[in-house]
N, C-alpha and C positions, 0 to 999 in steps of 0.2 A: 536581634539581627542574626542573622544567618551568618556562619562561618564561610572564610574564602573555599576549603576544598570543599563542602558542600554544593557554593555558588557556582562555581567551576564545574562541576560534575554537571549542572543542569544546562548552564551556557553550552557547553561542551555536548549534551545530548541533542538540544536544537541544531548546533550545529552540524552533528554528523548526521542525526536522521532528517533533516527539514533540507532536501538536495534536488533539484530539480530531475526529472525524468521526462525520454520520450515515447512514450505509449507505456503501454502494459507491463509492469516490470519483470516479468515473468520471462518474454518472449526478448527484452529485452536484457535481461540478463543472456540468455542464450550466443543473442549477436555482441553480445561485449566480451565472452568465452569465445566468438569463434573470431572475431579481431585480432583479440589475445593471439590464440593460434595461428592465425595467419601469419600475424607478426614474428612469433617466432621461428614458425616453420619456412620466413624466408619468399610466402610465394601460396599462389592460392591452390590449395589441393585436389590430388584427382583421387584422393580415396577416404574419407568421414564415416565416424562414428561415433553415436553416440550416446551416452549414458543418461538418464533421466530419474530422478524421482518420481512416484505416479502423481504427487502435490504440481510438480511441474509440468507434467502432460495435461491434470485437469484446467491446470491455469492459462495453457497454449494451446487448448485444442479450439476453442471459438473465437476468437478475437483476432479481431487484422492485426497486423503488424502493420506498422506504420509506417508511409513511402514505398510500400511493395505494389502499389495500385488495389487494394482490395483482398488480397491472398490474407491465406491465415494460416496455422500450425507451425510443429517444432522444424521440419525442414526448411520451412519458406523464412523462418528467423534464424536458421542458424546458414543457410544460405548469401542472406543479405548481408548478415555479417561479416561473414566474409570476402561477399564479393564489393561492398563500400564501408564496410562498418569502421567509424576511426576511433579506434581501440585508446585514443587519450581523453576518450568523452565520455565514458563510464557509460552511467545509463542515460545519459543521451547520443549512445554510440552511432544511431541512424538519424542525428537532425539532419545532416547536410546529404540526404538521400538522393541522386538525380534520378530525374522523370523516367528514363527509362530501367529504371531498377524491377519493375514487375519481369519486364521483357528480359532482362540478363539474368534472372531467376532462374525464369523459366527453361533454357538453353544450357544455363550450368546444370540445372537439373534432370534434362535430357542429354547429358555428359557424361556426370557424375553421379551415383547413386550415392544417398546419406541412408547409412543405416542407422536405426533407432530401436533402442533397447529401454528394461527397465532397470536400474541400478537395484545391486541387493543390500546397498549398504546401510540401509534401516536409517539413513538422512534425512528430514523431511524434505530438504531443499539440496539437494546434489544434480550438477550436471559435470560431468566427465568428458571432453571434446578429446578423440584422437584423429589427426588427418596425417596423411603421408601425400608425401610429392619426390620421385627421381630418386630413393632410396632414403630420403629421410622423414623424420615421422616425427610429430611433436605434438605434446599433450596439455591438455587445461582444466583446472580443477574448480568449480565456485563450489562453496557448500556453504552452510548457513543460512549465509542470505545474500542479496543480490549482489555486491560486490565483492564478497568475501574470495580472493581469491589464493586459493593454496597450495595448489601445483603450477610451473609451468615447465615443461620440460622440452627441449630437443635434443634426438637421439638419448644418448646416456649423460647429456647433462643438464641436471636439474638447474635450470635458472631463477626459481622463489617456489619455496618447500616451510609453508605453515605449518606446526602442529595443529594433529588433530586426534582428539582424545575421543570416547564414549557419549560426550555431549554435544550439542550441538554447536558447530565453533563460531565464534565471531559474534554469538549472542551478549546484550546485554543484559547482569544477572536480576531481572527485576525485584528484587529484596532491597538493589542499590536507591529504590526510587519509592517515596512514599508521599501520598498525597499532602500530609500537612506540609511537609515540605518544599512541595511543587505550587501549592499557595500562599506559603509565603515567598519562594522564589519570586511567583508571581505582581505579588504586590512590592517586592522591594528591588527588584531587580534596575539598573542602571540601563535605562532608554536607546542612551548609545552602544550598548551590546546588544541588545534583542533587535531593535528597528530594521536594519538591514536585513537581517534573516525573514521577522514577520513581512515586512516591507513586502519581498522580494514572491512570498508565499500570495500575499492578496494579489497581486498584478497577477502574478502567473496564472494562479486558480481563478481569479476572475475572470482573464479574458478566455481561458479553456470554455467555463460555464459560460459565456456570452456569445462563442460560436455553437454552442449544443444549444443555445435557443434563437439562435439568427437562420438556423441551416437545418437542413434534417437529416438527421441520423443515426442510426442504429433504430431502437422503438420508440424513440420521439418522447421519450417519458416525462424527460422536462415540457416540454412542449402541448405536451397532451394534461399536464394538472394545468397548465393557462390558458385552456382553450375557451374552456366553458364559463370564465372569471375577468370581465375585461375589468376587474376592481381588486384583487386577490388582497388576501390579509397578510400579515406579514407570512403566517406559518404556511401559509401553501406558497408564498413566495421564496422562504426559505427552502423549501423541500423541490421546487422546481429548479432552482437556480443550482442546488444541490447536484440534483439528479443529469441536468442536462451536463454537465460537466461528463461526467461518467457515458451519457449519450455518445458523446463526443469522441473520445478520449478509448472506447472499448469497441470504434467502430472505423479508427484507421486515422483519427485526425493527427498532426504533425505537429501538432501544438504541445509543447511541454505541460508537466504536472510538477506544484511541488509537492513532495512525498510525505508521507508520514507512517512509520513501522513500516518503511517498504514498496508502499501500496499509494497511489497515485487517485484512487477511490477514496482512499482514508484520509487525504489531507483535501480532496475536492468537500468530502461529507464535514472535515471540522469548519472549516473558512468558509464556507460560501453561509450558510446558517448564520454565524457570528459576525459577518457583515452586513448582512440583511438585516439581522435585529439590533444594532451599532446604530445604521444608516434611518432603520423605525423610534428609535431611543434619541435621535440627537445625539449619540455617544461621542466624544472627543475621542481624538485620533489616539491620545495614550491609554484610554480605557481599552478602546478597540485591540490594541496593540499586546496589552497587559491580559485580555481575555484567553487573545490569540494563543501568548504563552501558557497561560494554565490548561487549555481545554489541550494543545499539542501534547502536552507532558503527561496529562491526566492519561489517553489515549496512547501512549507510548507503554505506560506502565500497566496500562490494563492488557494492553495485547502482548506485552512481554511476558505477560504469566500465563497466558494462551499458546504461545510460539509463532516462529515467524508463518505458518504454515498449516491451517488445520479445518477441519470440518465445521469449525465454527465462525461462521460470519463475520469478517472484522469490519463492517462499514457499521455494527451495532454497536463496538468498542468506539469508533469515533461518533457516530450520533450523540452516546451517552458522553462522551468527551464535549463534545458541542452544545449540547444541554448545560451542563456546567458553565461552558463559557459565556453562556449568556444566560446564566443566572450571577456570575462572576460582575457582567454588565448591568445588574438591576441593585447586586449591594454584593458587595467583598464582607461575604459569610461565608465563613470556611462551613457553620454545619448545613447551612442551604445548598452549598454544593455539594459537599456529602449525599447528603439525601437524594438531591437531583440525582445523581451518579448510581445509588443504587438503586433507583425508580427506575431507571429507565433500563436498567441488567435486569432486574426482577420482569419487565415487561418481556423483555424478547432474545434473553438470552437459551440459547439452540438453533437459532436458524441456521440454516445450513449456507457454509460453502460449497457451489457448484460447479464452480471454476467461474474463469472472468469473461465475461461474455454479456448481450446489450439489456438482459435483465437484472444486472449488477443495479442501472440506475433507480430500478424500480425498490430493491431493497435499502437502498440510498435514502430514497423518499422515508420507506417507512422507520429509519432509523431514528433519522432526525425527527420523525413526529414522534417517536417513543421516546426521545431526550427533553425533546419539548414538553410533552406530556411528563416526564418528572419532574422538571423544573417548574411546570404548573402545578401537582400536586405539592411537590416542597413549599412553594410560597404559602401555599393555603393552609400550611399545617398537618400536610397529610405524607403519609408514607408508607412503604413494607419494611415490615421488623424484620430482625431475626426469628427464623422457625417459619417463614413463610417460603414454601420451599426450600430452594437452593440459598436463600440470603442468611446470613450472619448476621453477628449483632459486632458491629463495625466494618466501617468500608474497608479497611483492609482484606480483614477476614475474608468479607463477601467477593471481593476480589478475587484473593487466591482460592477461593472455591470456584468461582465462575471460571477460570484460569485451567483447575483439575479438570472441571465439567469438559471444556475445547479441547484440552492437551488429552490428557488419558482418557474421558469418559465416550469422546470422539472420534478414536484411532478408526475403531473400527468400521464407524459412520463413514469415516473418508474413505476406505479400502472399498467399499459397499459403493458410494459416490460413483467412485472411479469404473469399478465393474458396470454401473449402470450408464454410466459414458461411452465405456468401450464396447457395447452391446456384449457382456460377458453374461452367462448365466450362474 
């Protein structure tokens, strides 16, 4: 049996990262920084600026913000936020957007210029907001991750001042988390602490993926693997239901996400798969449920050795998370998830992040078939060793190597990223 502060530490992970979002958390974060500020500066500013990570521009440059009518980028989100964003709803600081929010945008922002810069503070996730209004001026600090928040200041006094050392703050240390653990959490875990949180994840990612294939939008990616299949097998129906979520959700819809490491992609790409193949299996709602927690946990830990933020594709950390979870649903084998888990890194770890934007849903798709595709190889008895490439000989290992590969092997990839974003030569 698992020890209580072990249990604790894992309950205690679902709970902080398994939190509903509305839109893209990126641009979303921005309007929850400029709420922030709003609030403290008293009043909505005639003078913005602001600091960004380049992780943060490539994540805001294509993607609607949500309730703007269609607008995208980092002024048209850090605009909304402050002109309705309600700074006690974290990152669903713009659900209660009203209709005319594109329109008071737009006019605040033939008012008010927002300036926008790049931070030099070597963060991968920093947004720095200062606005002035009538002689007073107050500042907001996220770094980490999306709601890490560590500055707020008006004038000369500091109202919440985090430390903030050399690393990246507000991270969890992924060393805390290790798969045997997260499978047995899995299997022994108490119904009545998990249910609510999973519960909470299926309804919400459900009905997101059920408006990305009722409506059209963005590239129709969900929509477009059912077109040609009035019969689909489970796996193109998992990769659809998958993707249209992402459809949806990176092209303005107002519909919450629940999140996983941050990203509204990443908890669409684990749940919709492992509901699909739950709903193909006959699976009982506590299997379902029990999946749900291994494959979020597995997917937490693999992208926590990756960073909140990097070149590396994190919808292929939850694919291969989702893999598991439904190999989790066929037989509670820790080395069949194992396996599953590294099959499917060995498939397609490198793809790149390009920022969030409507061909997000299309790498969606192919993740979940690479997770799938390992969980198919795992059953069969097959698998990548160690020495095949980048894989180890243990899922840990192979872990924290695919982790160096994103984080350090990466940096540079992203810097490159970015310049071919900004049309830089």
């Amino acid at each position: 049996m698992m020890d209580r502060e072990s249990y604790d530490k894992y309950l205690n992970t679902l709970r902080e990262e398994l939190v509903p979002a509305t839109g893209c958390t990126e641009p979303i974060a921005l309007a929850y920084a400029a709420a922030l500020c709003r609030k403290a500066l008293g009043g909505i500013p005639d003078r913005v600026e602001v600091l960004v990570s380049g992780s943060i521009v490539k994540n805001v440059k294509s993607v609607v913000v949500p309730g703007t009518g269609g607008r995208k980028g980092i002024e048209t989100a850090v605009a909304a936020g402050l002109l309705v964003g309600d700074e006690s709803a974290a990152l669903e600081v713009l659900h209660d957007a009203p209709e005319d929010t594109g329109e008071r945008i737009d006019a605040y922002r033939r008012r008010v210029r927002i300036d926008v810069a790049l931070s030099q503070s070597g963060y991968l996730f920093d947004i720095d907001l200062l606005c002035a209004l009538a002689g007073d001026e107050a500042e907001v600090r996220i770094a980490g991750h999306h709601t890490n928040v560590v500055l707020v200041r008006k004038n000369q006094e500091v109202l919440l001042r985090e430390a903030m050392d050399g690393e990246e703050p507000g991270s969890l240390d992924a060393e805390r988390l290790n798969i045997g653990e997260i499978f047995s959490f899995a299997c022994e875990c108490d119904m009545n602490d998990v249910t609510p949180i999973i519960e909470r994840q299926i309804s919400v990612n459900t009905a997101l993926s059920d408006e990305g294939l009722r409506n059209s939008w963005g590239a129709c990616i969900g929509r477009t693997l059912l077109a040609t299949d009035e019969h689909p097998d489970t796996l193109l129906l998992a990769k659809a239901r998958a993707a249209a979520g992402s459809d949806a959700r990176m092209s303005g819809c107002e519909l919450p996400a629940v999140i996983n490491s941050g990203s509204g992609n990443q908890g669409i790409t684990i749940t919709l798969p492992i509901v699909t193949y739950a709903e193909a299996l006959n699976a009982s709602r506590e299997d379902l449920i029990r999946a749900l927690v291994l494959a979020n946990l597995c997917a937490i830990r693999i992208k926590k050795a990756i960073g909140c933020l990097s070149a590396y594709c994190g919808a292929i950390c939850a694919g291969c998370a989702a893999g598991a979870g439904i190999a989790f649903l066929h037989a509670r084998d820790r080395s069949l998830i194992d396996h599953t888990i590294v099959n499917g890194l060995a498939i397609l770890s490198g793809t790149v992040c390009d920022g969030a934007k409507p061909s997000c849903a299309a790498k969606i798709a192919m993740s979940v078939e690479a997770g799938v595709l390992g969980f198919r190889m795992a059953a069969a008895g097959r698998e990548f060793v160690g020495g095949d490439g980048i894989i180890k000989k243990g899922i840990e290992n192979t872990i924290t190597e695919v982790g160096r590969l994103g984080r350090d092997g990466m940096a540079h990839t992203n810097d490159v990223i970015l310049g071919i974003m900004l049309g830089k030569e």
